[in-house]
N, C-alpha and C positions, 0 to 999 in steps of 0.2 A: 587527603587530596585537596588542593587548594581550591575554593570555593569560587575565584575569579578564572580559574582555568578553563578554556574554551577547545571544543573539540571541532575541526572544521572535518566533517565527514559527508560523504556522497550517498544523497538521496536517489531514489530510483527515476527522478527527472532529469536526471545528471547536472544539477546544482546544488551546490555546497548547504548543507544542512546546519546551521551551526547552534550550539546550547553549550549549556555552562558546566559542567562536569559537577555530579551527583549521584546518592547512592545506588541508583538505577543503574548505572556504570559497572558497577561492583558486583553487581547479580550474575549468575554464569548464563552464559547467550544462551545453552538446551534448556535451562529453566526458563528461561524470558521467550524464548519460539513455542517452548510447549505450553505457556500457559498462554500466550497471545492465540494459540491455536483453539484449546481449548473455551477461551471466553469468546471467541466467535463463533463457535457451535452453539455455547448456553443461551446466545443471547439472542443469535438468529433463530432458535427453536422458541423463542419464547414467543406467547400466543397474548399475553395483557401489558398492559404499562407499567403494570409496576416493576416488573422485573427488569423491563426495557429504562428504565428509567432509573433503575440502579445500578444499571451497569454502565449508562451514560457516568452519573456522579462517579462511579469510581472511574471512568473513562479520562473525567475531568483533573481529580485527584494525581492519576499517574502522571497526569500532563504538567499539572504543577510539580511533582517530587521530581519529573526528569527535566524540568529548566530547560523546559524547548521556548525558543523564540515566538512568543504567542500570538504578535502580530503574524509571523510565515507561519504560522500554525493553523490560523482563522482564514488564513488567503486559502488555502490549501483545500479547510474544510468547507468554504462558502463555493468553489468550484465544482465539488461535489453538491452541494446542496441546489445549485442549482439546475443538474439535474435533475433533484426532489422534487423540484420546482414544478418540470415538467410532469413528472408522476402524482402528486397530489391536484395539479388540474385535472387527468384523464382517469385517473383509477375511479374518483369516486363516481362519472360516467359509465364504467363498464362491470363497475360491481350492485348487484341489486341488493336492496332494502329499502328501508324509510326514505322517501323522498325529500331531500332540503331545498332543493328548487329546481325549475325547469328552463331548458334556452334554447330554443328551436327544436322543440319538442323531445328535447333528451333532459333525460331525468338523473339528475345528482344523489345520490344517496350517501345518506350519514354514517351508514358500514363503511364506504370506498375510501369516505375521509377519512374515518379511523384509522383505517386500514395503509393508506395510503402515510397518515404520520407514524404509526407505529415504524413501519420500514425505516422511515427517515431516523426515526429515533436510533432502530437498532443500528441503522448505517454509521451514522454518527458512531454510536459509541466505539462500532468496531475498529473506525480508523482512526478515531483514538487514542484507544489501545494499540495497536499497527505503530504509529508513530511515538510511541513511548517507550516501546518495549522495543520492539523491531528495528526502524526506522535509526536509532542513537547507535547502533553498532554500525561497524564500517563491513564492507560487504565482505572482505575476506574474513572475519569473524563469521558472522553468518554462514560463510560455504564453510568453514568447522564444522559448526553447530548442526550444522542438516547433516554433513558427511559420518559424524560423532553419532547421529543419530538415525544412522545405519540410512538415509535416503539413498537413493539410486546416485551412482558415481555420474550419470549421465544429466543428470537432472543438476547435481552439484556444479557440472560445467558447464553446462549451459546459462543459468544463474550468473557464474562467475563470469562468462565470456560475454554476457548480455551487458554489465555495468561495467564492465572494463571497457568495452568498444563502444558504448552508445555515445560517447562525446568523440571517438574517431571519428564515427560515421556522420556527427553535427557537423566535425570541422570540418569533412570533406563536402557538405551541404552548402555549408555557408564560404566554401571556397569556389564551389560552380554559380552556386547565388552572385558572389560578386561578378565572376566573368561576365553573367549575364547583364547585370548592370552595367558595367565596363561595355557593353556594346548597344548600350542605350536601351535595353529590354525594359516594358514598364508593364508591369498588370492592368489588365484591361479583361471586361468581358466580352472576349469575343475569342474567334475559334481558335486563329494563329496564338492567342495565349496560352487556352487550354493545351494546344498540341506543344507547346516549347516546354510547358510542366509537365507532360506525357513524357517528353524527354529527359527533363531531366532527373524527373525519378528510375524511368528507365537506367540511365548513364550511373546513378546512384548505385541501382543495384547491381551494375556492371561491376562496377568499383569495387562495392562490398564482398563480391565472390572474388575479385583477386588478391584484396588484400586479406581476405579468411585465406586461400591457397598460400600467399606468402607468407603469413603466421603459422602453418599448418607445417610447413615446408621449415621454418625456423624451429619450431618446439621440436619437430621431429630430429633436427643436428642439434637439439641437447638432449635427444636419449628419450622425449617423452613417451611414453606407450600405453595413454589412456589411463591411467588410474590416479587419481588424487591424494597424495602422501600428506600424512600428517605429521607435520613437525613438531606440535605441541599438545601436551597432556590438559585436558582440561578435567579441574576435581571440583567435586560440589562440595560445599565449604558451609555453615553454620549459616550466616545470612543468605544461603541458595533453600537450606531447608526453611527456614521462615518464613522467608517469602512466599515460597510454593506452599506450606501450610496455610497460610492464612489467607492466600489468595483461591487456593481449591474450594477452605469452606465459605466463603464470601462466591463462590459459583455453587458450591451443593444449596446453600441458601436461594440464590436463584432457582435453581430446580427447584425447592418445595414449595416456594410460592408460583411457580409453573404446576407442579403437580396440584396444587391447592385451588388455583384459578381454574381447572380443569374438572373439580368436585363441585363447585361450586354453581 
């Protein structure tokens, strides 16, 4: 596969995702869901940093093998962090221990920090992974791969009718947004504002329940009757087993230094 080839695929913000095509590619999607699944259990259980902190590095590693656009990659993950942000000021206020300092009589403790970066850490690493593994499949791959892997037919639709219609439902946002400009509407705080965005979310969700009826009403004049047919064989093939080997025991290794940290 040519190493300049670029995949423009749809992330879950409904903006094009784009990377360069790599052997991440070539992995079968059940193996790349069940092990992005799996290293988010190992890592979110994990109790010390170091384990948190090598599932970061290989967090990182995957990031570079799938040739994701690093700068959209960092915007993505500093969005998230700065939630973190929010969490490593309060946690270490509300969790007790050794005191690091005090600010109007509340007391900081050096466990809340800890505690408070650990999460960030494991956060990190798990989206990540999410975006390496996950994220580089186009979403009708992914509803295979859950469906292959026997999830709820209901769940696979919903999924799939979520990323198909989320840019309907933008354009039909951003086509009541202009009218309202068109009639000299300006954001302001004050009430008459709030109550025109009451409406127009209101009118939004009007919207969205008839054009779900008009697609409901279309799929059904082609026969649909709720179940998700699968057109293609997916086989697990030599680099699907590698992969998933070497990346199990690179998580059974996190566990023993979980369990280890735990004797300790």
């Amino acid at each position: 596969m040519s190493q300049s080839l670029e995949h423009s695929l749809t992330s879950w913000s409904g903006q094009a995702l784009k990377h360069q095509a790599s052997w991440i590619d070539d992995i079968d999607a059940r193996v790349r869901v069940v092990c992005s699944a799996l290293f988010a259990l190992v890592v979110v259980s994990s109790q010390s940093f170091t384990p948190a902190l090598l599932g970061l590095f290989c967090a990182f590693m995957l990031v570079k093998a799938s040739k994701l656009n690093i700068k959209r990659t960092l915007r993505r993950v500093v969005a998230m962090d700065l939630f973190m942000l929010t969490l490593i000021c309060i946690l270490p206020f509300t969790t007790p221990g050794d005191a690091m300092f005090t600010v109007l009589g509340l007391t900081a403790s050096w466990q809340g920090l800890f505690h408070a970066l650990l999460i960030t850490v494991k956060a990190n690493a798990v989206l990540l992974v999410l975006f390496s593994l996950v994220a580089t499949m186009s979403a009708s791959t992914l509803g295979h791969a859950l469906a292959h892997l026997k999830v709820p037919d209901k769940l696979v639709h919903l999924l799939l009718f979520m990323v198909r219609y989320l840019d309907v439902i933008s354009q039909e946002y951003k086509k009541m947004r202009r009218a309202m400009q068109a009639r000299a509407f300006v954001l302001r705080t004050n009430r008459h504002t709030w109550k025109s965005i009451g409406y127009l979310f209101g009118m939004l969700l009007i919207r969205s329940v008839e054009r779900a009826e008009r697609i409901a009403d279309a799929m059904k004049c082609r026969g649909f009757c709720g179940r998700y047919y699968l057109n293609d064989e997916m086989k697990i093939r030599t680099i699907d087993w590698v992969f998933a080997i070497v990346f199990i025991s690179f998580l059974i290794l996190l566990i023993g230094l979980n369990i280890d940290g735990l004797f300790k």
